[in-house]
C-alpha positions in Angstrom: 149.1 55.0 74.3 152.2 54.9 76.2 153.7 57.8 77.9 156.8 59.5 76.3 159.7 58.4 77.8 162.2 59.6 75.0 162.1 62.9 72.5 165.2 63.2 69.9 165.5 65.9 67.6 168.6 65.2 65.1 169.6 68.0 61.8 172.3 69.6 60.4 172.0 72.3 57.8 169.1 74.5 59.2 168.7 72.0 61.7 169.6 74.8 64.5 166.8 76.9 63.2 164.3 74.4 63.2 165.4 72.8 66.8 164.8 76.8 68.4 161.7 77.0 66.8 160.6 73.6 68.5 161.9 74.6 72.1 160.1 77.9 71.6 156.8 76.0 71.0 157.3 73.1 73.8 157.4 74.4 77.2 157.1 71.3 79.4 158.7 68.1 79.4 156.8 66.7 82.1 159.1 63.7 83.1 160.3 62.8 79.2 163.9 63.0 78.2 164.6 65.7 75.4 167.4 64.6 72.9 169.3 67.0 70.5 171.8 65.8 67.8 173.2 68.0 65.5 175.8 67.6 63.2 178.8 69.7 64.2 182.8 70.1 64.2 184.1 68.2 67.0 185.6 71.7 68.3 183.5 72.8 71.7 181.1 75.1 70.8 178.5 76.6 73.1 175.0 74.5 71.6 173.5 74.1 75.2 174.4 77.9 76.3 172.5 79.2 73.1 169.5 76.7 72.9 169.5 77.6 77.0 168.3 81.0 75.5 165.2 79.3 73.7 163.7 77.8 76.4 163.0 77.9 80.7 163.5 73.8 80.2 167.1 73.5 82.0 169.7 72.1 79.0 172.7 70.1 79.7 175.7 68.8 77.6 176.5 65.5 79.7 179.5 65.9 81.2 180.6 62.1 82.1 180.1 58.9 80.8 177.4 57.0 81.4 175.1 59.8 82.2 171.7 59.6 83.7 169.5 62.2 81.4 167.4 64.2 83.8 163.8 64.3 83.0 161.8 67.0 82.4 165.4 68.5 80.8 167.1 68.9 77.1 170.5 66.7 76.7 172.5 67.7 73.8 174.9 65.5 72.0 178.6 66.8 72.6 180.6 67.9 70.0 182.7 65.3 68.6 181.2 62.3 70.4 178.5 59.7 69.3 175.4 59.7 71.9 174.0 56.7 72.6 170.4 56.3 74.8 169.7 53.2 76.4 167.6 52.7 79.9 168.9 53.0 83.3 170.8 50.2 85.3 171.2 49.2 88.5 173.2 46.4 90.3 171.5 42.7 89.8 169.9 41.4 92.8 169.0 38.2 91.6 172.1 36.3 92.4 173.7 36.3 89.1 176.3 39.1 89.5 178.8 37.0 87.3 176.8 36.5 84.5 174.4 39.9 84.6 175.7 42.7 87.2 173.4 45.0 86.5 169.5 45.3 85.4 167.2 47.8 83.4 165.9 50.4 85.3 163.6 53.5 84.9 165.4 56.5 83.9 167.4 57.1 79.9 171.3 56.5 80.4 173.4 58.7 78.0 176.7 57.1 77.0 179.1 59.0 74.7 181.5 57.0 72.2 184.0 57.9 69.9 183.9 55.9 67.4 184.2 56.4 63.6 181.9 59.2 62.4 178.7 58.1 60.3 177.2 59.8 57.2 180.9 61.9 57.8 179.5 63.0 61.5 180.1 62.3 65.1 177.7 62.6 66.5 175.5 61.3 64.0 171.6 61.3 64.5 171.0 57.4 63.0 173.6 56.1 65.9 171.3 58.0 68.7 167.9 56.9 66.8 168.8 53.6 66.3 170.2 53.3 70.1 166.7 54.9 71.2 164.4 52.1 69.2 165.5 50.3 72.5 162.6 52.7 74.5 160.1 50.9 71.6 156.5 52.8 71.9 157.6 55.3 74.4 159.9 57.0 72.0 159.4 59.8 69.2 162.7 60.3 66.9 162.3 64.3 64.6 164.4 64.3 62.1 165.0 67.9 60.9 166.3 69.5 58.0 169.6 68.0 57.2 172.1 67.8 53.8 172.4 64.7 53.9 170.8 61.2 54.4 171.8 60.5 58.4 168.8 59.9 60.2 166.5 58.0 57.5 168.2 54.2 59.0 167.4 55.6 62.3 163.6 56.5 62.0 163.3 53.5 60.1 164.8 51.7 63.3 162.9 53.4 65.9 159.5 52.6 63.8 160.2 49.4 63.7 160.3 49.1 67.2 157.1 50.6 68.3 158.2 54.3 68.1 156.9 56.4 66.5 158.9 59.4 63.6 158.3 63.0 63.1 159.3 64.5 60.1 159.9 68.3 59.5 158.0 69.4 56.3 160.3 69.2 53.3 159.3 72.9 51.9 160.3 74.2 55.5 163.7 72.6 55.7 167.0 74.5 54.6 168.5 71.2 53.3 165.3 68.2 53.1 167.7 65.3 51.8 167.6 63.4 55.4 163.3 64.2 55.9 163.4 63.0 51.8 165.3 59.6 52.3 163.2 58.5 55.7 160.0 59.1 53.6 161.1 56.2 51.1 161.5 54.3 53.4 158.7 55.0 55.8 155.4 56.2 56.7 156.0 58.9 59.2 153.2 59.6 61.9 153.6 63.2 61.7 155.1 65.5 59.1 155.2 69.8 59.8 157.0 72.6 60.5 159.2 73.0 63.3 156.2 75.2 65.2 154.1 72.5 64.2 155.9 69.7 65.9 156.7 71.6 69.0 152.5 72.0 69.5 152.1 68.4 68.0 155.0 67.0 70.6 153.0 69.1 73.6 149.9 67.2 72.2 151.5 64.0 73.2 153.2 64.4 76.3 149.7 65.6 77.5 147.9 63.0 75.9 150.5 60.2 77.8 150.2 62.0 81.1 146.1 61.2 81.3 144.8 58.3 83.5 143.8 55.6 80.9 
């Protein structure tokens, strides 16, 4: 199994509620990357100063772009911006600085865009889950109780790539349109509460941190 590299949690309506309730129930990141999305007006708010109060994990609203997400940490999608994951770069050494400057590297690289909302948000959770398919077996996309369908494309994307999709029990969710519309299209590897998931994502940061 490989290790986690990349968590993303993405709601709207009740979302919030279901995100603390994870935090709450996942204390340690190890090295993985923790992702939050949730649809919001593109007015600042203060998302990372509350969620800070759920959990000891440091959380951070990236305040540049390109970012490189710090493991072992929660990065929350700005208000107003698209967040995209992708893997770390460096410069090329292989000669070919005209044609390829840089290379992958380890690490998740946040970048923020503003293009036109999705599903009527921005940021919208199918642009970050579809940009994180790129981490294929080493990522895990939640989609959370949401009132509408953004984030079904995305867990279709990041299962399609090797990843795998947690979905938050429909009778839990304040609004289960989004958790609805990724189960027709998909079989998801885990579905349950937002306790649940925060045990079951604990389960498999600890499970990719053994010696194989």
């Amino acid at each position: 199994m490989a290790a986690v590299e990349v968590i993303v949690l993405g709601g709207s309506a009740g979302g919030m509620k279901a995100v603390r309730q994870i935090l709450s129930a996942l204390t340690g990141l190890r090295t993985c990357v923790l992702c939050v999305v949730l649809h919001r007006p593109a007015e600042y708010s203060p998302l990372a100063e509350v969620l800070q109060t759920y959990t000891p994990l440091p959380v951070r609203e990236p305040p540049d772009s390109p970012w490189d997400c710090p493991g072992g940490a929660v990065t929350v999608a700005p208000a107003g911006y698209h967040l995209l994951l992708g893997r770390g770069r460096v410069p090329s050494t292989d000669g070919q600085e005209a044609i390829a400057p840089y290379t992958t590297a380890p690490g998740v690289r946040a970048h923020l865009t503003l293009d036109g909302p999705v599903a009527y948000s921005r940021p919208s959770l199918d642009v970050t889950f579809t940009s994180a398919a790129e981490f294929g077996a080493s990522v895990i996309a939640v989609l959370l109780s949401c009132a509408n369908e953004d984030g079904a494309a995305g867990c279709a994307a990041v299962q399609a790539a090797g990843g795998r999709v947690v979905l938050q029990a429909p009778g839990t969710c304040e609004a289960p349109i989004a958790v609805n519309a990724a189960a027709r299209r998909i079989e998801p590897d885990h579905v349950a509460d937002p306790a649940g998931i925060g045990s079951w994502l604990g389960q498999q940061l600890a499970l990719g941190a053994k010696p194989h």
